[in-house]
C-alpha positions in Angstrom: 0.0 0.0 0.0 1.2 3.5 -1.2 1.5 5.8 1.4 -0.1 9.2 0.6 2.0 12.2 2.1 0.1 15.4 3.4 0.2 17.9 5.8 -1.4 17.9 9.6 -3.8 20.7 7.9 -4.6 18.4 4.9 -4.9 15.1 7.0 -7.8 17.2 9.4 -9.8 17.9 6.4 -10.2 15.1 5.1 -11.0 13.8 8.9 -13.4 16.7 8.9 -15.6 15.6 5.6 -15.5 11.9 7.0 -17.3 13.2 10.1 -19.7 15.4 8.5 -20.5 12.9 5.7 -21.4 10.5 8.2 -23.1 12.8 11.2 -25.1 15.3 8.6 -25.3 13.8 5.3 -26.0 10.0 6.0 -28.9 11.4 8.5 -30.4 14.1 6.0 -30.2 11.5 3.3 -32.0 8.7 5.2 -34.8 11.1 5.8 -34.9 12.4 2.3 -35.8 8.2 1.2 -38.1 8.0 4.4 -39.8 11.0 2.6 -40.1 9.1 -0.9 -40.7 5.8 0.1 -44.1 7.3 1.6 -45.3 8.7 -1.6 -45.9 5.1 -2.7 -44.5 3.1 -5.6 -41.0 3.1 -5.8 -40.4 1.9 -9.6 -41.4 5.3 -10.6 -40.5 7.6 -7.7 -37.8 10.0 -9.2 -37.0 11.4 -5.7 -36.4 7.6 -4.5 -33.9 7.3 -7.0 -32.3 10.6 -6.8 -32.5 9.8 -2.6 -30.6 6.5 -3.4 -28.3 7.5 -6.2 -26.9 10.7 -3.2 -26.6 7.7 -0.6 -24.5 5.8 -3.0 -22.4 8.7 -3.8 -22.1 9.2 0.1 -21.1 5.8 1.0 -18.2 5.5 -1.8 -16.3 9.0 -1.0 -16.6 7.6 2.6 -14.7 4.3 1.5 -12.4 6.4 -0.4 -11.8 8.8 2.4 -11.3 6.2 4.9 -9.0 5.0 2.8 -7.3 8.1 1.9 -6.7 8.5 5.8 -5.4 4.8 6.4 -2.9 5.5 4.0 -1.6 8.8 5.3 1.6 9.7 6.0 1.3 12.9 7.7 4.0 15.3 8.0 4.4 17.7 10.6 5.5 21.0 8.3 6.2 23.1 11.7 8.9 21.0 12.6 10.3 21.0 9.8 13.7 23.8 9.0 16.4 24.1 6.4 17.5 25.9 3.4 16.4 23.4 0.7 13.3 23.1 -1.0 11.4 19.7 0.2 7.8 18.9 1.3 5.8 21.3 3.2 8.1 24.1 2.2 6.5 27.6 1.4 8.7 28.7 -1.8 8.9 32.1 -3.4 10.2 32.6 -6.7 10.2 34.7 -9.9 10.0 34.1 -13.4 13.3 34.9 -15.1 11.7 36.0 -18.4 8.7 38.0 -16.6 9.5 38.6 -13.3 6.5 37.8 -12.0 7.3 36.6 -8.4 4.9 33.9 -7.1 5.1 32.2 -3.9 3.5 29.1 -2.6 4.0 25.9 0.2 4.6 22.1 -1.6 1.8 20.0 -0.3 -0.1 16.5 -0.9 -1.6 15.6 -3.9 -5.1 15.8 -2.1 -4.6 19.2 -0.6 -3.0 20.9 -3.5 -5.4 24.3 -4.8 -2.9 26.6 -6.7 -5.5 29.4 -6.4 -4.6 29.1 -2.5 -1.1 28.8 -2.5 -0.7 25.2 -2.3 1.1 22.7 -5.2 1.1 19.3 -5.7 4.8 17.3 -4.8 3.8 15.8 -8.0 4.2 18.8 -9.9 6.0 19.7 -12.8 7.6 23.1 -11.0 7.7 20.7 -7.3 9.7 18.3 -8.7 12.2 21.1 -10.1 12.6 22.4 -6.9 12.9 19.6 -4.3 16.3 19.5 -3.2 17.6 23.7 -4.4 18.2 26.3 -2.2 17.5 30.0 -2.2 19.4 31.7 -5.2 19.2 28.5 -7.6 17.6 28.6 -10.8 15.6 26.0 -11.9 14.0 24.8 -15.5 10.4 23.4 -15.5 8.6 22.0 -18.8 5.6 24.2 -18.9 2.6 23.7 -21.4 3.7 26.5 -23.3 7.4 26.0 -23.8 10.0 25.7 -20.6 10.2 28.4 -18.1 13.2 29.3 -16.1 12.3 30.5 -11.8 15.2 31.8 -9.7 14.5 30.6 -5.9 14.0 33.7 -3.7 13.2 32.6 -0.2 12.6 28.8 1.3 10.0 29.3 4.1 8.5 26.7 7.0 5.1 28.3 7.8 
């Protein structure tokens, strides 16, 4: 099994959607088929099926969650230090061509959201970076052609 690496703040989210999945969402949708069962016959009862189809959907994310969590390996980014770039770092850097500086922390697959901040260690630009230092300069293969970043600052938020 494949551990899944992810930060303390990644790890409690996904421990947070497990609990309200199963205390909100398995109650409100085991009231919602009480609700059509009593309209009568079930072949035909859209809201039946639509009731069933949202418990299905419920039931696997909370198999894949579950999983998700057994298979954690969380990392504690706050006790983390150093000067090179690894997991849970927050990186700045600028574009060489633009100079557009952009900063952002290196997180789990499942927490990444580049309009927060936060990019996948599976990235193309992550994997560049693991391992420099402040003041390297780095070459990722972007969509539109490669793109050179000079490393500004390595940060442990």
């Amino acid at each position: 099994m494949e551990r899944i690496p992810m930060t303390a703040a990644g790890f409690k989210a996904l421990e947070d959607e497990v609990n309200h999945l199963k205390n909100t969402e398995r109650h409100a949708i085991i009231k919602l088929i009480a609700e059509a069962r009593a309209h009568g016959d079930l072949s035909e009862n859209a809201e039946y099926h639509a009731a069933k189809e949202r418990q299905a959907f419920i039931e696997g994310r909370l198999i894949e969650l579950e999983d998700k969590i057994g298979r954690a390996d969380v990392i504690d980014v706050s006790k983390l230090s150093g000067h090179t770039v690894t997991f849970g770092a927050t990186v700045t850097i600028v574009d060489e061509d633009s100079d557009e500086k952009r900063k952002f922390q290196i997180v789990g697959d499942l927490e990444a959201d580049a309009k927060k901040g936060r990019i996948s260690i599976s990235s193309p630009i992550s994997r560049a970076l693991i391992g420099k230092a402040k003041g390297d300069t780095v070459e990722v293969a972007a969509p539109g052609g490669a793109r050179s970043y000079e490393i500004l600052k390595v940060e442990w938020l």
